[in-house]
Each structure stands twice: as C-alpha cells, then as structure tokens.
MARVO-431124 format. One record per residue (C-alpha): z negated, x, y. Coordinates in steps of 0.1 Angstrom, whole numbers, plus 5000, padded with zeros to 4 digits. Each point is the difference from the previous one (the first is absolute). Layout:
BEGIN
ZXY...
***
This chain:
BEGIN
458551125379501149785031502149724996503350135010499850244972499149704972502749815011502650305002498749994964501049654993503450025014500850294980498549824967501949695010503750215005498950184966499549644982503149895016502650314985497649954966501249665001503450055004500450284980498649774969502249755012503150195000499450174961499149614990503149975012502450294993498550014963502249724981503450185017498750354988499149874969503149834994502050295012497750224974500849764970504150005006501350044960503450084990502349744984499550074964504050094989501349774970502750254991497950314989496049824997498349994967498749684979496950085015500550045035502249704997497449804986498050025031502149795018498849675013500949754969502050274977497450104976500850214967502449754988502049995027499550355010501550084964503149775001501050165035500050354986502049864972502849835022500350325020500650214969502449744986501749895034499750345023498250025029499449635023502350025031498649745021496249864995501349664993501650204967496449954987500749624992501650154968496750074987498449694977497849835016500450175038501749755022500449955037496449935008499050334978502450195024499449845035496350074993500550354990503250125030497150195019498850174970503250114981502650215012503450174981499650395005
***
C-alpha cells in the first residue's frame, strides 16, 4: 500500500464519520416532533363519552366523571365547554385546564 492510497482511505473514513454524524444528529433531532406528531389524541367529547372515559381526564375522576353524565341526561347536551361549570365541583380552573382535551361533538 503507498501512501496516497491510506490517505484516500482516511478521507473517505472521515466524509463517512461526518454524514454518520449528522445523520444521528438530525434523528436526535427530528425524534421529539415525530414523536409528538405520533402521540396527537382526539379531544375526548363530553356530549356522548362514558363515566369511564370521562374519568380519565386530568382532575375528573369517577366522581366527577359520574355527575357529568348525570347533568347531560338531566340538562341535554353542553353547548359551549364553559357549560361544564354546571357540574358540582368543576369550576373555571377544572375547565381552562381541560379546553385542549374536551371538545362538544
């Protein structure tokens, strides 16, 4: 081997480090948008959801979960999320927190 043969060698090893590197560095990157773009979740809809699926809501629980059934069987359907208030023990803090995870249809 003669020495213009180990250093085309090294060139290529150092170009094929340098795409490795960046290659790692862009999926480092990309992989907290694709993952948020992979863990999207539908509003859960107060009008038609069950006591159970209610109850996984940030700060409903059972209780809650149960009373909001309730009011929507006793009242009709919430028109606006704010509606929710109705509910014992949901107030404006309760709603605020939960805008991005509720929706009406």
């Amino acid at each position: 081997m003669n020495d213009n043969s180990s250093t085309l060698s090294a060139s290529k090893r150092s170009r094929l480090w340098t795409i490795a590197l960046l290659a790692l560095t862009w999926m480092l990157l990309a992989q907290p948008v694709m993952a948020e773009e992979q863990l999207s979740i539908e509003p859960i809809n107060i009008n038609e959801a069950s006591v159970e699926l209610l109850a996984e809501l940030p700060g409903i629980g059972p209780g809650k979960a149960q009373a909001i059934v309730e009011d929507r069987q006793a009242n009709g359907p919430f028109t606006t999320i704010e509606d929710l208030t109705r509910v014992k023990g949901i107030g404006d803090a309760t709603v605020a927190r939960l805008k991005d995870e509720i929706s009406l249809r």
